[in-house]
N, C-alpha and C positions, 0 to 999 in steps of 0.2 A: 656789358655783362648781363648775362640771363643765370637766374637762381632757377634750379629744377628740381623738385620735390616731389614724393611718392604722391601727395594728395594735394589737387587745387585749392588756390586762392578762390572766396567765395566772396563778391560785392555786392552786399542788395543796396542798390542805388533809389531810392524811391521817391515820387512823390503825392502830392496831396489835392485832390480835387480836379485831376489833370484828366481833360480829352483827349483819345486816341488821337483826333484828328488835328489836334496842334503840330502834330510832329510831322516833318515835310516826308517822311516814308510810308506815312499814315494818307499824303494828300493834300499838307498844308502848302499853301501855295506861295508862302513868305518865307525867307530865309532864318527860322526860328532855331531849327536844330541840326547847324551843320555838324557837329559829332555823334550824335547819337545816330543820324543817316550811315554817319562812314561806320560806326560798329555796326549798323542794322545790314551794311553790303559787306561785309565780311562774318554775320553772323544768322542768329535766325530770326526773323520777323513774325512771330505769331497776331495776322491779320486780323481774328476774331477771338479777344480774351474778353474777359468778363469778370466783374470781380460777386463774389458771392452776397455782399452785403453792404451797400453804398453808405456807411457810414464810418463814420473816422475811428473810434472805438472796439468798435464790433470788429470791423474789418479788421486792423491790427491784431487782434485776438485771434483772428485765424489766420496771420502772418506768425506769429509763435508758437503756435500749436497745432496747426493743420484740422483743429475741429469748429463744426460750427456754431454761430453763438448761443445755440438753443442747447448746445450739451457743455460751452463753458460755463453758462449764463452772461457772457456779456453778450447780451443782445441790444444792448442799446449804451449811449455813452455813459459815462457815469457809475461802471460799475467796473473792478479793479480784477485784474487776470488771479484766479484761484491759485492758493500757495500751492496745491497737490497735485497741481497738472503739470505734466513734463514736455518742458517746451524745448525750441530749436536748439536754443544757449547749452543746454543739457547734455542735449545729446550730443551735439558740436564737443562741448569739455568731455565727455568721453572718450569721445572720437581721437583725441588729441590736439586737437585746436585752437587756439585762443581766439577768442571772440569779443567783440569791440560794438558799441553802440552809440550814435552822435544824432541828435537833432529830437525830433517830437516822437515822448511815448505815449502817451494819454491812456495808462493800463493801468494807473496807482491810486487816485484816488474813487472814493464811492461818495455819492451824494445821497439826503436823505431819504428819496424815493426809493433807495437800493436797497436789496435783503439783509445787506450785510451793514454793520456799525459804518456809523459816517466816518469819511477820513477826506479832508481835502490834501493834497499835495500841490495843485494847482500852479502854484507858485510858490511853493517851498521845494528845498531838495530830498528827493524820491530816497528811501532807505532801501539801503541793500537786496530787505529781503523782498518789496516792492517791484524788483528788477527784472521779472522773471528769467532768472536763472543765469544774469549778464553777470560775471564777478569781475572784469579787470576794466579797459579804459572805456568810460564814460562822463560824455559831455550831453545831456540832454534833460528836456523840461518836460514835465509832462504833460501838461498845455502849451502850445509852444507861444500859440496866438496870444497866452496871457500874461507870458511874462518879456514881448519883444513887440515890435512892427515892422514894417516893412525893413527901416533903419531902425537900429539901436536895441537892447536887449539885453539877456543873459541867459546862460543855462549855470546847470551844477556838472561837476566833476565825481569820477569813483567816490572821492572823497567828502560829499555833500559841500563840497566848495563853490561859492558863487562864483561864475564865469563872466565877468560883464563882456560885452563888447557893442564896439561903435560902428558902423558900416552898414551897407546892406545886408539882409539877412541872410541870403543864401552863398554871399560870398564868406563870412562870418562862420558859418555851421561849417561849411566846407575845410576850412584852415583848420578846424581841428579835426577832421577827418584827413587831412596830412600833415599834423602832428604825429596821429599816429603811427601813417605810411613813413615817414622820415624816421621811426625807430624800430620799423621791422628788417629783420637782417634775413632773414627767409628761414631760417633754421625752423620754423614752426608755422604751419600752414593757418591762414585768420580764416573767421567770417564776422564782416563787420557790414553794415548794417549803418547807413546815411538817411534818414529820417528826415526829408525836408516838408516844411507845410506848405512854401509854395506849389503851385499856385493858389492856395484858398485863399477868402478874400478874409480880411482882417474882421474879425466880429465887431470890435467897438466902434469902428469904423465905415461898417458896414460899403468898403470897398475893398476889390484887388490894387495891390500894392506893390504895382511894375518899379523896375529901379527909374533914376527922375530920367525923363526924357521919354518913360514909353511910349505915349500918346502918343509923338510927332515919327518919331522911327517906325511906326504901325497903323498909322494913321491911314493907311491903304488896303487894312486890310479887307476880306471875304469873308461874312459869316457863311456857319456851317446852314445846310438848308433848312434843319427845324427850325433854328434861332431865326432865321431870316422869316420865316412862315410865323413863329408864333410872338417871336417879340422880346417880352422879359428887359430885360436890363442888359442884353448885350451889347446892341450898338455902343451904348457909351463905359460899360466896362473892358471889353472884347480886345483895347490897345494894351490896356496895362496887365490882362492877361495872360495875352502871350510874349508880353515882357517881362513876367514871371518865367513862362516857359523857357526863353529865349537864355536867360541866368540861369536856369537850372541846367542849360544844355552848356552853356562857357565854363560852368564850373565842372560839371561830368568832364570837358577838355581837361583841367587841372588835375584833375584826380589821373587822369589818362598817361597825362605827364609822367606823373608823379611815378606810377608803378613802372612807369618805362625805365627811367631816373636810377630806380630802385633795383632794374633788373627784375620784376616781378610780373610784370604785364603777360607775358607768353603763358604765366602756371598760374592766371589768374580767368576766374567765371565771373563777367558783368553781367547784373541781373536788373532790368530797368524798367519800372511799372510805377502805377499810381492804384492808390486805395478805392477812387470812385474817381466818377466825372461831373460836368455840372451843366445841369439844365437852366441855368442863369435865370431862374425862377418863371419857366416858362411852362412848369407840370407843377400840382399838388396848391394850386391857386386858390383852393378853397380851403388851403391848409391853415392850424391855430399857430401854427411854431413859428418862433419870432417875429409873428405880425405877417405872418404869410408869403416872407422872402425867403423861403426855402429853395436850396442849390440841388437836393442829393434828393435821400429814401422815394426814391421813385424807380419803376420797371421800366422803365425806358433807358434805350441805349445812350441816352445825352448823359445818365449816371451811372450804369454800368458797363458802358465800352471803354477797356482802358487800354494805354500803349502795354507791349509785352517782347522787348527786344532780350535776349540774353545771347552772348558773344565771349569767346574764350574756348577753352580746351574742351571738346565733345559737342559743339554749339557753334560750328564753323562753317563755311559756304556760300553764304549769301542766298539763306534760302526763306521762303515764305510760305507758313504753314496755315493755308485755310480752312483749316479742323476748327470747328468752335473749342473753344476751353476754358477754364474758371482757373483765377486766381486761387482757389483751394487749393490749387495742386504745387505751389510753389511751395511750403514747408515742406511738404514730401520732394521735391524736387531737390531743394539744398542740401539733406539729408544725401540723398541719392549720390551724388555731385560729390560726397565726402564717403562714399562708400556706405555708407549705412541706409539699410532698406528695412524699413518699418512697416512695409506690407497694411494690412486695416486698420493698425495704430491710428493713421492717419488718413483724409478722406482725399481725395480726387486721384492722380495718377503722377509717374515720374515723367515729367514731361520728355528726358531723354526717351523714353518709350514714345510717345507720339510721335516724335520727329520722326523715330526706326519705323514707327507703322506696327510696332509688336507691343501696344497697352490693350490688357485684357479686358473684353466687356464695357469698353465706354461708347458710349451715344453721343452721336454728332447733334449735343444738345448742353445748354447750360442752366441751373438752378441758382435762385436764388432767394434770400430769406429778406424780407422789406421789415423796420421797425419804425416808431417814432412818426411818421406820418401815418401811419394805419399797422396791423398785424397785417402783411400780405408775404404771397410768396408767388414766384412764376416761373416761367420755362420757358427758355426759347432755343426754335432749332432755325436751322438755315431758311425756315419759309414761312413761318408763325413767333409770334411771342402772345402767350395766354400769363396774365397775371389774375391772381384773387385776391379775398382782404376778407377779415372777419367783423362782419356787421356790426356786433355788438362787446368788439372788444377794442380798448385804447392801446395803442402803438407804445405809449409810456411805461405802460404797466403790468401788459399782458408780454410774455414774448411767444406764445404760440395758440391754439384754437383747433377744437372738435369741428369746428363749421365754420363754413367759408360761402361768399358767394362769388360770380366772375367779376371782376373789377375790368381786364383790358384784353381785349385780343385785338392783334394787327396780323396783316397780311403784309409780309415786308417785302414780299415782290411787286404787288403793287403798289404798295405803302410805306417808303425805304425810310420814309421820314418819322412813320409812326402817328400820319394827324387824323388818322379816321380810324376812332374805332367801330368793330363790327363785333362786338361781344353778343350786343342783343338781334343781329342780323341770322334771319333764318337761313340762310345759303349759307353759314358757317355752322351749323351746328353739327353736324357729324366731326367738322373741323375741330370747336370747340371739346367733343366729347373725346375725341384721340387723346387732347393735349390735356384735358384734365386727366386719362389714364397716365400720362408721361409723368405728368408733377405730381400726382399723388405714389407714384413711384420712386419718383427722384426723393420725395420726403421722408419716406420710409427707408431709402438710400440713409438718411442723412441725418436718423434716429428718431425720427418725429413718429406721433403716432398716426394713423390711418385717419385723416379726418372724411367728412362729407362736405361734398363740393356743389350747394343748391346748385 
């Protein structure tokens, strides 16, 4: 049986801290993600995405609202999605939709450094109006990391119900993401929204948290060639990694099932990314945050290159799109997908345009906003990436900056890995001076004010 409805199924499948280059369509060279391969050959492969803001927070924030964190203000963790912004959920129950949300939202509480009254949520359940704008079935925590591990855990329910459960985690999140699918009758088009946090590595723990056996099942594996160049903690995290990876792709099988099962699969859009990537603490070394094991807030493509498969109705062929693109542009995207076009509402483009070749006025270039490790921002097109950072401002407390100096330029043709920088090299500086006109462009794109670039 196939259900067939005026308006697509919408699945944002996602996950947390995850490398493009885990996924074998990406390059991985171990058998991590045989379903996501088979949707990426029947769908489209965006080669070069990038997420705008390598931090789990922020980034989310502009997974629900399409803006970025400098105009919601969550520019850094810790600070909770504004009641008065009108997010995807929103527009979706306009649309006619219902709309579902399962696993990590980390948008509800504020901590005391934030402008706004303290609230922890952390491990309590998230109230309604915390949700931005989700009113029917949910099952998720807003730190996901603090109230589970790898095994064993809980979230809350619509109903601020505690959810225990025992098992791995991402097989656990999963099951009620086909609770849900087991009570859809198709009569009403979803967009739901799978929230996983692998693969991050567990904070209290301070490891990745593969289900038992990764080690030995992975134990063969390749690192990628920065990590091999610079070191970090991969070798001996790198098995249990991509045994995160490798669960997040069996369980994307189940859900795959599921909608076939259901008759929903054909009038259904899979949308499969992660929030940032991880430099397995091989950049920002001189960093103060958590003792200088920092994974993410850094310009480099180990934290901002992330997978970007989306497959289903309009997103068909088995094609590979070498356009750079950002992550911004998925809120406008799902939007689009359900018919509704928000036009500057919202910042980057509908990716169905990219695919067609017909998005107006975008640059084969990506921005992005750095917090938390420093105030920086940068730019990268197909043959540079120039990042800044403001000297005298702190990553925790400032979210933007009048001045700025250059922090990093590479040359990624001859630099694919990113280990030499040439910021202060005179054979770049015409180079440099193009790409600070691009990023200070891009910033004022993106509602910042005009700053100076020493």
């Amino acid at each position: 049986m196939v259900i067939i409805m005026d308006k697509p199924n919408i699945l944002f499948y996602f996950s947390d801290q995850q490398r493009w280059d885990t996924i074998g369509c990406y390059g991985q060279p171990l058998p991590t993600t045989p379903n996501l391969d088979k949707l990426a050959g029947k769908g489209v492969v965006f080669e070069e995405a990038y997420t705008p803001q390598p931090v789990c927070g922020p980034c989310r924030a502009i997974f629900q609202t399409g803006l970025y964190p400098t105009q919601t203000g969550c520019f850094k963790n810790g600070i909770s999605l504004p009641d008065d912004v009108k997010t995807v959920a929103d527009y979706m129950y306009d649309a006619g939709y219902d709309c579902a949300y399962i696993g990590k939202w980390h948008l509800a509480s504020d901590d005391a450094e934030s402008t706004k009254p303290e609230a922890d949520y952390a491990t309590s359940a998230i109230p309604p109006e915390k949700r931005g704008g989700y009113k029917g079935f949910w099952r998720a925590s807003d730190i996901l990391e603090f109230t589970s591990h790898g095994y064993d855990g809980y979230v809350y329910d619509e109903n601020m119900n505690k959810c225990e459960f025992n098992g791995y985690r991402v097989d656990k999140i999963t099951d009620y993401a086909l609770e849900y699918l087991e009570n859809c009758d198709g009569k009403q088009p979803f967009f739901m929204t799978i929230s996983h946090i692998e693969p991050h590595h567990q904070n209290d723990r301070k490891h990745y948290e593969g289900p038992d056996g990764s080690k030995e099942v992975f134990k063969d594996f390749v690192l990628p060639g920065d990590l091999e160049a610079l070191g970090g903690n991969a070798r001996e995290e790198y098995p249990d990694y991509l045994g995160c990876c490798k669960s997040l792709d069996d369980n994307l099988g189940r859900v795959v099932e599921k909608l076939k099962q259901k008759g929903l699969y054909e009038n259904t859009i899979i949308v499969y990314s992660s929030d940032h990537g991880s430099h397995f603490q091989t950049r920002n070394k001189d960093s103060h945050l958590n003792g200088g094991d920092d994974y993410k807030r850094s310009c480099h493509s180990s934290a901002l290159h992330v997978p970007l498969i989306i497959s289903g109705p309009g997103f068909r062929g088995g094609r590979r799109i070498g356009e750079l693109v950002s992550t911004i542009s998925l809120p406008k995207t799902f939007l689009a997908m359900a018919g509704i076009h928000v036009k500057d509402a919202m910042a980057g483009e509908n990716m169905q345009e990219v695919l067609e070749g017909s998005a107006q006025g975008k640059e084969n270039a990506v921005f992005a906003q750095i917090s938390e490790s420093r105030v920086g921002r940068c730019i990268r097109t197909q043959d540079y990436l120039f990042s800044v950072y403001a000297p005298d401002k702190n990553g925790f407390e400032y979210a933007d900056s009048d001045l700025y100096a250059p922090d990093f330029l590479y040359d990624l043709k001859k630099d694919p890995y990113e280990l030499y920088n040439v910021v202060n090299d005179e054979a770049y500086k015409e180079i440099k001076e193009d790409m600070k006109k691009l990023l200070i462009r891009e910033m004022k794109k993106a509602g910042e004010r005009e700053p100076v670039i020493q």
